[in-house]
PDB file of N, CA, C and O in Angstrom:
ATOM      1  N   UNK A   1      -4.225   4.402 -17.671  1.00  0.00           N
ATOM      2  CA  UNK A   1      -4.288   5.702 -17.039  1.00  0.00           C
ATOM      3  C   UNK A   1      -3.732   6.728 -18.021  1.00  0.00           C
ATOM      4  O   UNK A   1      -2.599   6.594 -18.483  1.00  0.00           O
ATOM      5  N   UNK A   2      -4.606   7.858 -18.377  1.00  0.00           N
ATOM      6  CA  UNK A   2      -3.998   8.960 -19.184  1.00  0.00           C
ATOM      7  C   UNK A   2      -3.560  10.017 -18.000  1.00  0.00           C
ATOM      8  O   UNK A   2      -4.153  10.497 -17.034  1.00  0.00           O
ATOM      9  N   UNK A   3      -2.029  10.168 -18.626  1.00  0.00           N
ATOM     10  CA  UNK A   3      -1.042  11.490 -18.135  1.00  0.00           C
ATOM     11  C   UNK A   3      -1.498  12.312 -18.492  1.00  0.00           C
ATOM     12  O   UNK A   3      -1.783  12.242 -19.688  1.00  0.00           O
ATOM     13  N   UNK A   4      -1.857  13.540 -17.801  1.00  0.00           N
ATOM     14  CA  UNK A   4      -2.604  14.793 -17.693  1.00  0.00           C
ATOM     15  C   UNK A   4      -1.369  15.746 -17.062  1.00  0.00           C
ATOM     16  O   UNK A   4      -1.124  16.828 -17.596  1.00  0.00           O
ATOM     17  N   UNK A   5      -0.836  15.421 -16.246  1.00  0.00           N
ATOM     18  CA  UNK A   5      -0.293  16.698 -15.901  1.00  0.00           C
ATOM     19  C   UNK A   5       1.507  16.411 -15.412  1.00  0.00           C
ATOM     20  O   UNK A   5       1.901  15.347 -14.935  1.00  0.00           O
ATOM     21  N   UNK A   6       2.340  17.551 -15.658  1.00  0.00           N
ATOM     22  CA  UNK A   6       3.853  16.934 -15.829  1.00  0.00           C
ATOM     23  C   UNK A   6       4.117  18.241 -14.344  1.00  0.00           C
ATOM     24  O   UNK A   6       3.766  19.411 -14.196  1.00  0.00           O
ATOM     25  N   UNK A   7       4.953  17.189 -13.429  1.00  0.00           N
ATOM     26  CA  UNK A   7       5.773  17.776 -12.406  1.00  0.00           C
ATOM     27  C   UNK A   7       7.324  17.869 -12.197  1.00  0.00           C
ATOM     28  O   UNK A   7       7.665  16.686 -12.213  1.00  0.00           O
ATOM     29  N   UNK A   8       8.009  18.330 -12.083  1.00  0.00           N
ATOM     30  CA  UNK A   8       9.447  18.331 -11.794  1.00  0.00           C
ATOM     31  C   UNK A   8       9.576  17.906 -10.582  1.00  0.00           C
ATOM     32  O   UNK A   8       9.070  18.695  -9.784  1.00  0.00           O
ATOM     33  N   UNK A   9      10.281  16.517  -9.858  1.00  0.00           N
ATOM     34  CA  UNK A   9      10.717  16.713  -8.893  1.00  0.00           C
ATOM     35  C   UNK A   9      12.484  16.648  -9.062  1.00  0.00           C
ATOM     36  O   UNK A   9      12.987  16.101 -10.043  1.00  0.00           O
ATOM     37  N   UNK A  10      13.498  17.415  -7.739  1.00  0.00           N
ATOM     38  CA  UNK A  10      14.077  16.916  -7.694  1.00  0.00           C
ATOM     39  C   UNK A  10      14.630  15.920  -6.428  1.00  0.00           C
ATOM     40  O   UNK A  10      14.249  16.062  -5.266  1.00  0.00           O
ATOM     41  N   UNK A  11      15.571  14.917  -6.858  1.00  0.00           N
ATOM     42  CA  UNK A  11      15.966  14.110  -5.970  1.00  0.00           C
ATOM     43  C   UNK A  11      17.319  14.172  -5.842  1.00  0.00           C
ATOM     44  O   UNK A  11      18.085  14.651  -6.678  1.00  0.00           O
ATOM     45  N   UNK A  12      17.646  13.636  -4.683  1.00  0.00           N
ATOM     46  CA  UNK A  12      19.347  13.492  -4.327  1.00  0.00           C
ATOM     47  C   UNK A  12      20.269  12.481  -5.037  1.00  0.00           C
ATOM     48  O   UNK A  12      19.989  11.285  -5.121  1.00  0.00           O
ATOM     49  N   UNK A  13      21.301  12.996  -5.503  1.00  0.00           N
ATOM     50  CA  UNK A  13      21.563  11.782  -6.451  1.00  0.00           C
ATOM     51  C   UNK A  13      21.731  10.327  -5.656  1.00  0.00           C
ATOM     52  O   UNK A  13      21.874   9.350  -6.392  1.00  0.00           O
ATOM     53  N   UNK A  14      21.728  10.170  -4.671  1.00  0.00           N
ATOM     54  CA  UNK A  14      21.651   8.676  -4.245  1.00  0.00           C
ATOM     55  C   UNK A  14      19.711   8.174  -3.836  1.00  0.00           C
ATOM     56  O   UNK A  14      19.304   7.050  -3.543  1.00  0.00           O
ATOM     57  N   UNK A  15      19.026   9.255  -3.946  1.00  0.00           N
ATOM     58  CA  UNK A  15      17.721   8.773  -3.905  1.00  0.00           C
ATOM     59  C   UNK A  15      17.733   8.648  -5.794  1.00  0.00           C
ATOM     60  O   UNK A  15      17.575   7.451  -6.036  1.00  0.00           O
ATOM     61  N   UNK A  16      17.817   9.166  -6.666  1.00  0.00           N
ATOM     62  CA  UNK A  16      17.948   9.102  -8.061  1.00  0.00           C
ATOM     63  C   UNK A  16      18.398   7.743  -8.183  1.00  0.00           C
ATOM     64  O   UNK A  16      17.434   6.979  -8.207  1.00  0.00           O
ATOM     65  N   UNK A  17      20.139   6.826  -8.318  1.00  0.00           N
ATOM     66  CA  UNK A  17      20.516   6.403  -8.115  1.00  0.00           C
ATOM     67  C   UNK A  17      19.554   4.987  -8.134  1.00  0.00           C
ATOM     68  O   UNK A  17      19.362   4.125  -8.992  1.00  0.00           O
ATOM     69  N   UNK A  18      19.044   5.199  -6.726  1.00  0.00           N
ATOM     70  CA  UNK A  18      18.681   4.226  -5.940  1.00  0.00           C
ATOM     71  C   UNK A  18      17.115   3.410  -6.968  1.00  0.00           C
ATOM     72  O   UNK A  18      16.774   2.313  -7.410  1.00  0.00           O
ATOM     73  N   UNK A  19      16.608   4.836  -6.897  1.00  0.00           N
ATOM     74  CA  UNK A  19      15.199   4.783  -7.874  1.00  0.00           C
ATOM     75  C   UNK A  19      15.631   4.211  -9.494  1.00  0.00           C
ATOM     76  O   UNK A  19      15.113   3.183  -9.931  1.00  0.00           O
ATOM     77  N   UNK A  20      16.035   4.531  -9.819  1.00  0.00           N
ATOM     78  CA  UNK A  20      16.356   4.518 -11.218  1.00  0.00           C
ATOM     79  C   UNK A  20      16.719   3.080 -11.255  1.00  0.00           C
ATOM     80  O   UNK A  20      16.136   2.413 -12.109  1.00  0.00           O
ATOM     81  N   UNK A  21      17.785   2.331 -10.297  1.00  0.00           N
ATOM     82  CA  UNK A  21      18.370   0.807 -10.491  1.00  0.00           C
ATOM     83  C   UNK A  21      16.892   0.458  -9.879  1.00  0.00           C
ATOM     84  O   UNK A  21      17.159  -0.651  -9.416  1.00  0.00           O
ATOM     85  N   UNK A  22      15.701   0.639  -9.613  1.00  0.00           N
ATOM     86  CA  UNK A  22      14.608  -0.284  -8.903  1.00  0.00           C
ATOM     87  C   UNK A  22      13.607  -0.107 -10.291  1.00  0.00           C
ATOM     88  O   UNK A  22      12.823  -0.973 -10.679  1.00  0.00           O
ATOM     89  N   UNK A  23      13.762   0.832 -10.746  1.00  0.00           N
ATOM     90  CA  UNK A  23      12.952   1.153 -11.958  1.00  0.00           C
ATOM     91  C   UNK A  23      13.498  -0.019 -13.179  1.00  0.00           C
ATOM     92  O   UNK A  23      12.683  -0.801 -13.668  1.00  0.00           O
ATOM     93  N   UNK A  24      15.037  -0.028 -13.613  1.00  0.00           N
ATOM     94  CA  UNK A  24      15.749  -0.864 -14.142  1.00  0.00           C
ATOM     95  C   UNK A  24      15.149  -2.074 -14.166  1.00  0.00           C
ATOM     96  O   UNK A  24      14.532  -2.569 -15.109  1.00  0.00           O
ATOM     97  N   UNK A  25      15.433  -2.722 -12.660  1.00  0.00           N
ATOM     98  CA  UNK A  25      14.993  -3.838 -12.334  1.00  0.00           C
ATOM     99  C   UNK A  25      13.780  -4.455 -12.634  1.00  0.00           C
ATOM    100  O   UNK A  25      13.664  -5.590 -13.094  1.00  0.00           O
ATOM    101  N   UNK A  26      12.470  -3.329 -12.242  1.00  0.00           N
ATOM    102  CA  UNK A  26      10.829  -3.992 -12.504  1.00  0.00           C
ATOM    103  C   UNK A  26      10.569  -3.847 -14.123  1.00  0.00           C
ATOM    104  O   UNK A  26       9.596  -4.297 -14.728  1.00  0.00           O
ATOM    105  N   UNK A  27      11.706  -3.088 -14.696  1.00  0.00           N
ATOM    106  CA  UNK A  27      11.328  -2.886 -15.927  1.00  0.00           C
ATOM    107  C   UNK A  27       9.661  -2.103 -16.313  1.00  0.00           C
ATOM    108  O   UNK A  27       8.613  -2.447 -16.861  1.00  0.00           O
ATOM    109  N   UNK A  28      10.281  -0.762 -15.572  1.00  0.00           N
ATOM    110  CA  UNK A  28       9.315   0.753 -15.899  1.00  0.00           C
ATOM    111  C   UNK A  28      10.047   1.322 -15.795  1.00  0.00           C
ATOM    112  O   UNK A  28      11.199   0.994 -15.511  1.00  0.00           O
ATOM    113  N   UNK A  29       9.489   2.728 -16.052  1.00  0.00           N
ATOM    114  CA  UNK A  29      10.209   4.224 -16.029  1.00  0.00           C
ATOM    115  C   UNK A  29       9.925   3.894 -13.984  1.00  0.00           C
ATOM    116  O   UNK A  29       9.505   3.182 -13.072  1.00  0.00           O
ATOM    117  N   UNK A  30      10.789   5.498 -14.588  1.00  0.00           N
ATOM    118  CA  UNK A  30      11.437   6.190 -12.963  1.00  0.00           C
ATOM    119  C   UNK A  30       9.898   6.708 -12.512  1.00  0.00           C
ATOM    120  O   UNK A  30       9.378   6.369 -11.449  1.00  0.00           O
ATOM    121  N   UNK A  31       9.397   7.398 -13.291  1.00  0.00           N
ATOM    122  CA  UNK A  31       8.000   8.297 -13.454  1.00  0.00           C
ATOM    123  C   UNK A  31       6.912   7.420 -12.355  1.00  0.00           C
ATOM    124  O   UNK A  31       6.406   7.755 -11.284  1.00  0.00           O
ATOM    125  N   UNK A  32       6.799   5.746 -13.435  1.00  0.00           N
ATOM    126  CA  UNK A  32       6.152   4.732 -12.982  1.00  0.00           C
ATOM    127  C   UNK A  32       6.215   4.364 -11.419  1.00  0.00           C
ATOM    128  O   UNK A  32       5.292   4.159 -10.632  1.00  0.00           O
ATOM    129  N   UNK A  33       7.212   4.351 -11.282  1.00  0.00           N
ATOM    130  CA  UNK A  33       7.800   4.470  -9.758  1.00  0.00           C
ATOM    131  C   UNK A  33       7.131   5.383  -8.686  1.00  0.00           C
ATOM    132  O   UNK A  33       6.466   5.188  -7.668  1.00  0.00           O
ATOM    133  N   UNK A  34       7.466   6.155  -9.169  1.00  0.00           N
ATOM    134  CA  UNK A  34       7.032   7.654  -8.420  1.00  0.00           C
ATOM    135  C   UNK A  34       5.244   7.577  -8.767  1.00  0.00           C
ATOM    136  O   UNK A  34       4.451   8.068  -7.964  1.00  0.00           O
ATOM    137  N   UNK A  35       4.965   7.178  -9.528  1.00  0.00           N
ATOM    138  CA  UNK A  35       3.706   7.218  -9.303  1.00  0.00           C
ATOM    139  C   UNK A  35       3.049   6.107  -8.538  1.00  0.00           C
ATOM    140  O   UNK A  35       2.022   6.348  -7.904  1.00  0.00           O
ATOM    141  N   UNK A  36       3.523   5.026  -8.553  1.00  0.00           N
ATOM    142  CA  UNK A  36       2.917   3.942  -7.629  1.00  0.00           C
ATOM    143  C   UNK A  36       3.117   4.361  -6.026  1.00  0.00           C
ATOM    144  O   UNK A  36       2.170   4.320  -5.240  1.00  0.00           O
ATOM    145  N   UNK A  37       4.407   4.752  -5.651  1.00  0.00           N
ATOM    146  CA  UNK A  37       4.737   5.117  -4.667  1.00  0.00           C
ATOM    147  C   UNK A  37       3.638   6.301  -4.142  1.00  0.00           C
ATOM    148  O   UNK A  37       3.194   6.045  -3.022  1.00  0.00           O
ATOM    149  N   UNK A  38       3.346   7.006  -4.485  1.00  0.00           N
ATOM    150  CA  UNK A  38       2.265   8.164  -4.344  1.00  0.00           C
ATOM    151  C   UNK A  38       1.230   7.454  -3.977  1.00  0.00           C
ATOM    152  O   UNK A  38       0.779   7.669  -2.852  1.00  0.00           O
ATOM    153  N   UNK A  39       0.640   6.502  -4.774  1.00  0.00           N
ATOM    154  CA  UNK A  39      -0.882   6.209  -4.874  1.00  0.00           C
ATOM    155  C   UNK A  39      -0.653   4.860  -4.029  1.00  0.00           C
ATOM    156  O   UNK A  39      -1.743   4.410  -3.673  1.00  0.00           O
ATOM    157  N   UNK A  40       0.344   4.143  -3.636  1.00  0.00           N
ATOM    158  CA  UNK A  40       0.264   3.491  -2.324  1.00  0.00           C
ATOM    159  C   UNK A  40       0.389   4.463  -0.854  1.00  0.00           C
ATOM    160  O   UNK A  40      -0.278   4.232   0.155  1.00  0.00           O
ATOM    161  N   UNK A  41       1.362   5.551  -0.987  1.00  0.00           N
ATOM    162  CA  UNK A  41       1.110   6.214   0.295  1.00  0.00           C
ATOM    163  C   UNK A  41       0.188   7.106   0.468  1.00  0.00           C
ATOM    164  O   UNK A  41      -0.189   7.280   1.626  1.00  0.00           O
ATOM    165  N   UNK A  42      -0.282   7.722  -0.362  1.00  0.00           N
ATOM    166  CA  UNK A  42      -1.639   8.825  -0.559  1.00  0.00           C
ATOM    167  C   UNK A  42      -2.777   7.940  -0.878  1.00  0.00           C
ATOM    168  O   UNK A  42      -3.659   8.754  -1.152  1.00  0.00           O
ATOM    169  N   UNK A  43      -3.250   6.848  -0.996  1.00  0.00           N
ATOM    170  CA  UNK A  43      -4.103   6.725  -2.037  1.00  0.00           C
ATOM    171  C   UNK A  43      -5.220   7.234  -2.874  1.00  0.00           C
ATOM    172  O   UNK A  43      -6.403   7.516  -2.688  1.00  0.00           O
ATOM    173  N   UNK A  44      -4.317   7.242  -3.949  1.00  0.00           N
ATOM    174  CA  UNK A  44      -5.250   8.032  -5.061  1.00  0.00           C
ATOM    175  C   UNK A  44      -6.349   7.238  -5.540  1.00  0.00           C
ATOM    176  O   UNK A  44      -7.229   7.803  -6.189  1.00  0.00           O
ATOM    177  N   UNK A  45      -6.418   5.995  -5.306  1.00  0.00           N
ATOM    178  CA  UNK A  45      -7.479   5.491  -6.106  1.00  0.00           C
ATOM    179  C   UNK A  45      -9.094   5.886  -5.875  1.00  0.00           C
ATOM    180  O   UNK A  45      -9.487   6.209  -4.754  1.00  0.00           O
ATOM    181  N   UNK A  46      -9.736   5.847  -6.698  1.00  0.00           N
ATOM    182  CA  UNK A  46     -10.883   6.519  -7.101  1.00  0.00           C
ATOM    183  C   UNK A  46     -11.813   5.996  -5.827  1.00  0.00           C
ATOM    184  O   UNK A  46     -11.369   5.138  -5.063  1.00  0.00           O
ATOM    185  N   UNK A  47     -13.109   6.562  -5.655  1.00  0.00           N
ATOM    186  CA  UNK A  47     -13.992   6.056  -4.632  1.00  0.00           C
ATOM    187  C   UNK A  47     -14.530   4.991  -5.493  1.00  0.00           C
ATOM    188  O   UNK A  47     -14.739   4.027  -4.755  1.00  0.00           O
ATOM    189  N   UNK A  48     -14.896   4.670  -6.868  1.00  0.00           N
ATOM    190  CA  UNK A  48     -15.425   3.031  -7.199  1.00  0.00           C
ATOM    191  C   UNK A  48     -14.511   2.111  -6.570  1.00  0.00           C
ATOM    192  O   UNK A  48     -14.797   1.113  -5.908  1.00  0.00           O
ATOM    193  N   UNK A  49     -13.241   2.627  -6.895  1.00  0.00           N
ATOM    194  CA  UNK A  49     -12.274   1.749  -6.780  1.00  0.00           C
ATOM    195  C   UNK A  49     -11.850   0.974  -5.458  1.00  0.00           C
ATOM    196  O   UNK A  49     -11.501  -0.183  -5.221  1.00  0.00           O
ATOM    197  N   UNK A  50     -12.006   1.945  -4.821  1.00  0.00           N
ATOM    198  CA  UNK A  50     -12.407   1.956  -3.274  1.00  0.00           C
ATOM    199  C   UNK A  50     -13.404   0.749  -2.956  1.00  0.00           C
ATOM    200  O   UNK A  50     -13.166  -0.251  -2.278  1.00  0.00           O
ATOM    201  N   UNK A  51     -14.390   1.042  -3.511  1.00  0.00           N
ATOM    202  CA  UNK A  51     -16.225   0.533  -2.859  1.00  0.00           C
ATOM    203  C   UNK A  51     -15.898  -0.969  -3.395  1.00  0.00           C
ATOM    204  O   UNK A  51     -16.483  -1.966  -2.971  1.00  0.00           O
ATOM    205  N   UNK A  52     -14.728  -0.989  -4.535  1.00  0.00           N
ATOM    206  CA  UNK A  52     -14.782  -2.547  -5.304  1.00  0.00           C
ATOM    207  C   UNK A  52     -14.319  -2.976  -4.637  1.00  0.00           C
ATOM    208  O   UNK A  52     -15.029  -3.841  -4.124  1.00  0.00           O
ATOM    209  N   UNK A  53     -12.933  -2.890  -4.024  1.00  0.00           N
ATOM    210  CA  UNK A  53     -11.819  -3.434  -2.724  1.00  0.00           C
ATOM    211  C   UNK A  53     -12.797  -3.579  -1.538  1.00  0.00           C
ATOM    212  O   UNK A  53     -12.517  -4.590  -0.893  1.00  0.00           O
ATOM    213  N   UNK A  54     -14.084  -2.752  -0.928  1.00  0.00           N
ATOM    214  CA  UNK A  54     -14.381  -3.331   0.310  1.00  0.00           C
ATOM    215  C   UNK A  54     -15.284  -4.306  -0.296  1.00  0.00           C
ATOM    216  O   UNK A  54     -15.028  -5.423   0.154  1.00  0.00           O
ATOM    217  N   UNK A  55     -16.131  -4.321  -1.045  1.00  0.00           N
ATOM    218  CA  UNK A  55     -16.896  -5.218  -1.349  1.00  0.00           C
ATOM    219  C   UNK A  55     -16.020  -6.858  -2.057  1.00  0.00           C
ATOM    220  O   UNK A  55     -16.623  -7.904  -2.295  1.00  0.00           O
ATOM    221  N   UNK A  56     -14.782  -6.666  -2.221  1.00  0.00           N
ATOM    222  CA  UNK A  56     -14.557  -7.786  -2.358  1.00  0.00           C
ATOM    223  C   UNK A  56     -13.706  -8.614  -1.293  1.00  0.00           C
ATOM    224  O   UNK A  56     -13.377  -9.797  -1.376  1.00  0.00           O
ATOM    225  N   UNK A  57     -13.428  -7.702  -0.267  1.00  0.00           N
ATOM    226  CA  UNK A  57     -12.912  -8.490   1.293  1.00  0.00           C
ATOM    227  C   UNK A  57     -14.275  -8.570   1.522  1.00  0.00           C
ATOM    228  O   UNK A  57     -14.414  -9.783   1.365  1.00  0.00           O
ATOM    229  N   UNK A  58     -15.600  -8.070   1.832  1.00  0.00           N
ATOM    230  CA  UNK A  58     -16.499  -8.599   2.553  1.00  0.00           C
ATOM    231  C   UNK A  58     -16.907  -9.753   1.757  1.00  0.00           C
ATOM    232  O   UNK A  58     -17.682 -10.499   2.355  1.00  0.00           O
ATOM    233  N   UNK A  59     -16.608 -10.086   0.619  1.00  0.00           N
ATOM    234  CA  UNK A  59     -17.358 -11.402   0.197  1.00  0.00           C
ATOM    235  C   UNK A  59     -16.496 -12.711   0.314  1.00  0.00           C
ATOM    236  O   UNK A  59     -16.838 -13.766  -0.219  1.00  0.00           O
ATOM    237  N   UNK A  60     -14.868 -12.491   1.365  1.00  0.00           N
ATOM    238  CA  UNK A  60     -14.121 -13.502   1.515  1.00  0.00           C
ATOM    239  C   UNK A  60     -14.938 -14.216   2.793  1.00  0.00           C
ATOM    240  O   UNK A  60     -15.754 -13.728   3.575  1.00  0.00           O
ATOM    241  N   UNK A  61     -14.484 -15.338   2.706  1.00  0.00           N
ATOM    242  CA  UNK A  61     -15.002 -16.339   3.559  1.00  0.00           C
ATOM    243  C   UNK A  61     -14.331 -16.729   4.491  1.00  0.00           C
ATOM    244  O   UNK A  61     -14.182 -17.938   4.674  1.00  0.00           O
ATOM    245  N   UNK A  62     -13.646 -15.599   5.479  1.00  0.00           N
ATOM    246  CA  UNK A  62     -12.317 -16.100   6.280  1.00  0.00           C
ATOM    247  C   UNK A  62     -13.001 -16.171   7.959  1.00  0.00           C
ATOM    248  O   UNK A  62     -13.715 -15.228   8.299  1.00  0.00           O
ATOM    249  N   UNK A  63     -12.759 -17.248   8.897  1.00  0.00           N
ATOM    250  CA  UNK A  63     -12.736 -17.723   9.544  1.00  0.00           C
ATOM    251  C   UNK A  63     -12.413 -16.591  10.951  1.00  0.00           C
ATOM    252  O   UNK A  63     -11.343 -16.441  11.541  1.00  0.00           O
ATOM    253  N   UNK A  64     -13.676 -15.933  11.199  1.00  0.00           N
ATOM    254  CA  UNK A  64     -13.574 -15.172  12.179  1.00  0.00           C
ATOM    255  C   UNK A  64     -14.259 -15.183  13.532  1.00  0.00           C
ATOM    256  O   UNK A  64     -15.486 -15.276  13.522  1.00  0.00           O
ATOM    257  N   UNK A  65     -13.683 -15.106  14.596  1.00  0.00           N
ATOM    258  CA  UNK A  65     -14.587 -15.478  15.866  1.00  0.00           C
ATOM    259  C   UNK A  65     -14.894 -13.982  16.229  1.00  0.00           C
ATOM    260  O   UNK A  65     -14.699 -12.943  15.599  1.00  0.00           O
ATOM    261  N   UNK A  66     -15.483 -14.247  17.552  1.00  0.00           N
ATOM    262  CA  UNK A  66     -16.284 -12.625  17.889  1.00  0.00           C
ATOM    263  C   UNK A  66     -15.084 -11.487  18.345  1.00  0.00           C
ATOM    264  O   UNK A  66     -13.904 -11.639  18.028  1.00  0.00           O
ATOM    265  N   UNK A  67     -15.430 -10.686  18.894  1.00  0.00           N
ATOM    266  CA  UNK A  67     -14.329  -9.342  19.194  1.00  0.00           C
ATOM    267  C   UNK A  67     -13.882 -10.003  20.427  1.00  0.00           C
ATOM    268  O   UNK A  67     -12.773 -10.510  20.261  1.00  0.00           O
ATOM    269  N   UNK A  68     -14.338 -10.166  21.559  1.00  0.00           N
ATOM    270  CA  UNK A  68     -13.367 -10.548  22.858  1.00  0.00           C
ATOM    271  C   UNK A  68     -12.593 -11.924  22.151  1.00  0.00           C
ATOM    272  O   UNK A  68     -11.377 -11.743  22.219  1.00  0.00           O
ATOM    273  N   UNK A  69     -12.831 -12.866  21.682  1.00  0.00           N
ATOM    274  CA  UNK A  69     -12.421 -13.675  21.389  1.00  0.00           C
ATOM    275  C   UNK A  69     -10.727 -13.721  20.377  1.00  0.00           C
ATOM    276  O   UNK A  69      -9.692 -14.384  20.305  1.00  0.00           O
ATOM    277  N   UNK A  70     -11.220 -12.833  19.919  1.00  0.00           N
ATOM    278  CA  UNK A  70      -9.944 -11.955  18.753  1.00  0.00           C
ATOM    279  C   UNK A  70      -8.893 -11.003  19.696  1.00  0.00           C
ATOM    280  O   UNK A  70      -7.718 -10.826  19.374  1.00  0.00           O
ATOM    281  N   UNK A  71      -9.359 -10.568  20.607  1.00  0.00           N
ATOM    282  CA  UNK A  71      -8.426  -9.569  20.897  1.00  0.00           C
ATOM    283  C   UNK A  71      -7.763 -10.216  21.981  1.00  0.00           C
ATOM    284  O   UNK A  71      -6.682  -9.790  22.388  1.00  0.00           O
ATOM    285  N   UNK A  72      -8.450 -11.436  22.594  1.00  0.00           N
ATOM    286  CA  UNK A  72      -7.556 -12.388  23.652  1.00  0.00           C
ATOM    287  C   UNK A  72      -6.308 -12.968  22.663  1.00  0.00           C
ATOM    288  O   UNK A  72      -5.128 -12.814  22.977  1.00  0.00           O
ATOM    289  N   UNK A  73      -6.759 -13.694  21.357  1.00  0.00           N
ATOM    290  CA  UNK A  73      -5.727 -14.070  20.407  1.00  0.00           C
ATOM    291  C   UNK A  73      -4.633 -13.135  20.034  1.00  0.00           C
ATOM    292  O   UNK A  73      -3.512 -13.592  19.813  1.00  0.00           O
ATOM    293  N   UNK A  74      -4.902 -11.698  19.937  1.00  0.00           N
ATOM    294  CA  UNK A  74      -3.863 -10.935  19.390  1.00  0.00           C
ATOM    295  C   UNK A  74      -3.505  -9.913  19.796  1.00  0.00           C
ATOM    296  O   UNK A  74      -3.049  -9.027  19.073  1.00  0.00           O
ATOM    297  N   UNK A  75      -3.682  -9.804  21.437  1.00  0.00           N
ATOM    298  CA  UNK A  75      -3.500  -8.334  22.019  1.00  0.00           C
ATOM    299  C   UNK A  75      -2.537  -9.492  23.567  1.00  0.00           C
ATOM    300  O   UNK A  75      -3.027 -10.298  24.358  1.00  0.00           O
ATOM    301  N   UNK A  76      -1.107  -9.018  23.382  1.00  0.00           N
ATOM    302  CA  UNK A  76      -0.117  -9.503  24.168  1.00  0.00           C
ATOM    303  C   UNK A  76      -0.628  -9.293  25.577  1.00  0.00           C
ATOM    304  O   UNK A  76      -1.401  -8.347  25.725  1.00  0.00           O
ATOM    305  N   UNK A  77      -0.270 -10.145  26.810  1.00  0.00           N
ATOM    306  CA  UNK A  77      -0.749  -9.575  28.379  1.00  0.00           C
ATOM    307  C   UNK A  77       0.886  -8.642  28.188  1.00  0.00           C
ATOM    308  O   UNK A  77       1.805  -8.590  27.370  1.00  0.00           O
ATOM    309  N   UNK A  78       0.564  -8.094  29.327  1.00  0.00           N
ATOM    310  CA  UNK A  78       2.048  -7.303  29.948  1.00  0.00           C
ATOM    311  C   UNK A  78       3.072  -7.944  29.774  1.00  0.00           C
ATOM    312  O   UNK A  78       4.087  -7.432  29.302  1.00  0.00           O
ATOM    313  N   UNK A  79       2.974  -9.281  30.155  1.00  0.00           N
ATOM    314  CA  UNK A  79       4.313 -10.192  30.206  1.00  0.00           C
ATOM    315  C   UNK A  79       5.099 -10.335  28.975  1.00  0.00           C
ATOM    316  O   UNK A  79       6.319 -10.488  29.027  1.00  0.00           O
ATOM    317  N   UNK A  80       4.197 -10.275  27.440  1.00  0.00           N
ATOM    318  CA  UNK A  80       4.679 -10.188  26.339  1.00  0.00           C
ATOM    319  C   UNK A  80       3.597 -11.703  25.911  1.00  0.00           C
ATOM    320  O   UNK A  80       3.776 -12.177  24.789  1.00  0.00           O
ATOM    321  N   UNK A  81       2.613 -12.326  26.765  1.00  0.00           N
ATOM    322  CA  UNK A  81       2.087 -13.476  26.481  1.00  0.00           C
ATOM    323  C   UNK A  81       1.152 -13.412  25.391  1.00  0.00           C
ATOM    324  O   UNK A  81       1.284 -12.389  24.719  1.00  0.00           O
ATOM    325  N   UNK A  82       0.321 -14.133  25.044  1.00  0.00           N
ATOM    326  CA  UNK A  82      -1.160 -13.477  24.467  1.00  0.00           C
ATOM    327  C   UNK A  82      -1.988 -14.090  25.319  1.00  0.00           C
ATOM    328  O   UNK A  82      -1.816 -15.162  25.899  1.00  0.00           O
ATOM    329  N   UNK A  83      -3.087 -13.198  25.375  1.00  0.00           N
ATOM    330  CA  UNK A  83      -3.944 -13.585  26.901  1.00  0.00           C
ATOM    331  C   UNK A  83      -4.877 -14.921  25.959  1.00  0.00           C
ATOM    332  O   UNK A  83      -5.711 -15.616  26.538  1.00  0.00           O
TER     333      UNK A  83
END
């Protein structure tokens, strides 16, 4: 990925702090951080990038029954049961 454009943020020194020892740890910058964090909660990734991710869950081979069948498995009754 080419850096194109430079922002200032600031942070609190215990969000700083906090970031900086997690940055330490994965062994990247602080920057790196802040940018993954963005593009997991915004996602920035491109529309190919996009179209590649659905097209490669639709070509998994996972073991699915029909819609009533699914939502009896994973939608709790009142009681807290699964119906």
């Amino acid at each position: 990925m080419e850096l194109m454009k430079k922002t200032t943020i600031l942070f609190s020194s215990q969000q700083h702090t906090l970031l900086t020892q997690l940055a330490k740890q994965r062994g990247v910058s602080l920057g790196q951080i802040v940018r993954e964090a963005c593009e997991a909660q915004y996602g920035t990734a491109s529309p190919e990038t996009r179209l590649k991710a659905v097209k490669a869950l639709g070509e998994l081979e996972l073991p699915v029954a029909d819609v009533a069948t699914m939502k009896r498995e994973s939608v709790p009754s009142p009681k807290g049961e699964f119906l």
